[in-house]
Backbone as CSV, one residue per row, in Angstrom:
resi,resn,N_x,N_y,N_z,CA_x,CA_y,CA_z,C_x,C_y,C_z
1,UNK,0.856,-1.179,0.000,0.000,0.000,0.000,0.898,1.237,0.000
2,UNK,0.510,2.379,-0.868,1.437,3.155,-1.232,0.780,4.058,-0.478
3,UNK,1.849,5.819,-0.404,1.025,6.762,0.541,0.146,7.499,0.005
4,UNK,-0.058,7.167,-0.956,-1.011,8.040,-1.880,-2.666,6.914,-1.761
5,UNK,-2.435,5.614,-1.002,-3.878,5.209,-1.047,-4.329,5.351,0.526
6,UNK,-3.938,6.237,0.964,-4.280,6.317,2.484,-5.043,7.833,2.157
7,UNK,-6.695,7.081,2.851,-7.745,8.513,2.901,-7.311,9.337,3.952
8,UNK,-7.880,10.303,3.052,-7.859,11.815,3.251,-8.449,12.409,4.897
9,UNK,-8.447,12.581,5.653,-8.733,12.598,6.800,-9.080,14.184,7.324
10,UNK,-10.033,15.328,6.899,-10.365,16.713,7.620,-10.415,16.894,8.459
11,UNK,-9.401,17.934,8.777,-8.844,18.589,9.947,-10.761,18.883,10.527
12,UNK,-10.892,19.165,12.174,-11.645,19.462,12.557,-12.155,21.337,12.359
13,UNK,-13.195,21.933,12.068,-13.514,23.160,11.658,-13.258,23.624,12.852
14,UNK,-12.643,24.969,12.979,-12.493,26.005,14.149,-14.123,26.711,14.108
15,UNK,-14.521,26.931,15.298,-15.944,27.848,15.134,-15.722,28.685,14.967
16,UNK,-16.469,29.934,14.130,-16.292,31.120,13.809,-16.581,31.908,15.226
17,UNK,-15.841,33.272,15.078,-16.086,34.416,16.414,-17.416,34.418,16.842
18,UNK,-18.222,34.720,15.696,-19.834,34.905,16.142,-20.308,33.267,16.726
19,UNK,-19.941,32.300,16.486,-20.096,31.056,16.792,-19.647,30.900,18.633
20,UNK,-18.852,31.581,18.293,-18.127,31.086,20.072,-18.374,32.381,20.641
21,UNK,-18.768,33.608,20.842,-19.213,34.575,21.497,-20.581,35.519,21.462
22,UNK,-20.994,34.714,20.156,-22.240,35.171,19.832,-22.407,36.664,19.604
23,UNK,-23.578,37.405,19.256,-23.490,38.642,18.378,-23.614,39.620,19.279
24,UNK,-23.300,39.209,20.684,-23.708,40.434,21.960,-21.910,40.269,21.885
25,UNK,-21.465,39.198,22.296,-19.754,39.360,22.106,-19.271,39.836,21.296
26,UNK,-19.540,39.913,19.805,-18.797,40.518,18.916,-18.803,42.360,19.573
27,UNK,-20.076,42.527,19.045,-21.079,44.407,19.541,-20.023,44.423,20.225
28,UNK,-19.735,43.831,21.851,-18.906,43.969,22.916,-17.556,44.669,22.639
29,UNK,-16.728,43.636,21.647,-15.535,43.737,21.010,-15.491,44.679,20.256
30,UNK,-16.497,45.088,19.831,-16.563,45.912,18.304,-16.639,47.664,19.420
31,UNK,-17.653,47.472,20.300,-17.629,48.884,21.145,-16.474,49.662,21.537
32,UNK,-15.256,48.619,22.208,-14.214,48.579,23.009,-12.842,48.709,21.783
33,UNK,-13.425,48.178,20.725,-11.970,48.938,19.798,-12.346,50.566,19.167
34,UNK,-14.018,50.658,18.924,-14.863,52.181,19.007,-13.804,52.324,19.778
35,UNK,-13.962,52.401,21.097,-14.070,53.218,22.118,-12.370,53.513,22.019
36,UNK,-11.407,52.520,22.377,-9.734,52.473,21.555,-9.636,53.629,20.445
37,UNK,-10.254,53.545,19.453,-10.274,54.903,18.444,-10.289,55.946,18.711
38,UNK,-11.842,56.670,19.359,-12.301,57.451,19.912,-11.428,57.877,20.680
39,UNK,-10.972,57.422,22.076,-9.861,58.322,22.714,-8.290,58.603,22.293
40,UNK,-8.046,57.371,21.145,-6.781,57.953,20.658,-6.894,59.014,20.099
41,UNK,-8.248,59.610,19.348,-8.591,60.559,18.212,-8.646,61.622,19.021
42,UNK,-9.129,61.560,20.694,-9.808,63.021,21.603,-8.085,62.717,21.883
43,UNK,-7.535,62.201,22.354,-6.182,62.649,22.838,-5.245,63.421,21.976
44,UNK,-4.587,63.099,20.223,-4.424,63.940,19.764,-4.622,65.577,19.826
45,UNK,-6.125,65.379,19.922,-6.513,66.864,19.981,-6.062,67.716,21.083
46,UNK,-5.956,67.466,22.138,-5.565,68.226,23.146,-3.814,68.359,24.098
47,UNK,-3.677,69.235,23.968,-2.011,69.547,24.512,-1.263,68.746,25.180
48,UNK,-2.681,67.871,26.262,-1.974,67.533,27.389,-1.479,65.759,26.898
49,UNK,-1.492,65.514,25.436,-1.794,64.129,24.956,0.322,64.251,25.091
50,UNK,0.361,65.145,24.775,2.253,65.542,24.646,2.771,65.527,25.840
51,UNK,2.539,64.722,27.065,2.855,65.175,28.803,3.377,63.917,28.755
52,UNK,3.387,62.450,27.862,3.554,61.328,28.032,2.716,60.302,28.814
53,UNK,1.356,60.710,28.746,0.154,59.625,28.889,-0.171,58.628,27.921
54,UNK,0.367,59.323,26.960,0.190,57.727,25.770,0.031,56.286,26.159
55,UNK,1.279,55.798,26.476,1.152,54.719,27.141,0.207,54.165,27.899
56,UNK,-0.223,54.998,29.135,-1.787,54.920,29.786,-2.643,54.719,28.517
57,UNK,-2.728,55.435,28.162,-3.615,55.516,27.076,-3.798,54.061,26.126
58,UNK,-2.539,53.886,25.514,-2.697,52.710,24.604,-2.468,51.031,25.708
59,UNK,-2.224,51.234,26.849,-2.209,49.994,27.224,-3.424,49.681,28.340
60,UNK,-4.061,50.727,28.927,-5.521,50.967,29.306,-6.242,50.343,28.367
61,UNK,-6.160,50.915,27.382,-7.589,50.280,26.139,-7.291,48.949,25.976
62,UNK,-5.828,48.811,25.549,-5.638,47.341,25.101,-5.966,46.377,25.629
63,UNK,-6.008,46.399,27.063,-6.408,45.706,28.354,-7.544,45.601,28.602
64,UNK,-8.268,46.529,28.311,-9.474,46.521,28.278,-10.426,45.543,26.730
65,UNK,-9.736,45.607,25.757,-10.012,44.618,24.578,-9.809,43.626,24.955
66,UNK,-8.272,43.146,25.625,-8.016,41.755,26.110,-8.864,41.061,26.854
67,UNK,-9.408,42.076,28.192,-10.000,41.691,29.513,-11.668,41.384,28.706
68,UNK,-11.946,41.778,27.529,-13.652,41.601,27.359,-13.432,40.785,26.197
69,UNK,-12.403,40.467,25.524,-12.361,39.352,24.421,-12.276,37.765,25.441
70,UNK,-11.769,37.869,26.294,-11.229,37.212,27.660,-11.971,36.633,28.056
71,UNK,-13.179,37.572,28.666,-14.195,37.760,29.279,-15.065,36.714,28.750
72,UNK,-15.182,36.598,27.226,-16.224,36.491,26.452,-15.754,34.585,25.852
73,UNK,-14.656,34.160,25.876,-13.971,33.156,25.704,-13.888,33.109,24.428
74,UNK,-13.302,34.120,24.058,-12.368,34.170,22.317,-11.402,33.468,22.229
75,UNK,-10.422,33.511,23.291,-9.191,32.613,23.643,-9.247,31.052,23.600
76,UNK,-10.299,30.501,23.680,-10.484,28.609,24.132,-10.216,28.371,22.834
């Protein structure tokens, strides 16, 4: 028996995002990178974005995406 007569065997399907968190989890995810935008966009605008809060800034939100993607079991 050669290796070419050995069947073909499909990998198991990964569930899609909306599958494993459903469409209140996505909204969730989808609010919280909004919301990531939104204050990078209001921080630009104002003087005090140049004081070196950035960091707060971008690792606050990020944490906050992590902690509700997390939350929601995107990760399993």
């Amino acid at each position: 028996m050669s290796s070419t007569d050995k069947p073909k065997v499909a990998a198991p399907q990964e569930p899609s995002l909306i599958e494993k968190v459903g469409l209140g989890g996505v909204l969730k995810i989808a609010a919280t990178v909004v919301l990531f935008l939104l204050m990078t966009w209001f921080y630009t605008m104002i003087p005090i974005a140049g004081l070196g809060l950035w960091p707060f800034l971008f690792f606050g939100c990020v944490s906050l995406i992590v902690g509700v993607c997390d939350d929601l079991g995107v990760y399993r």
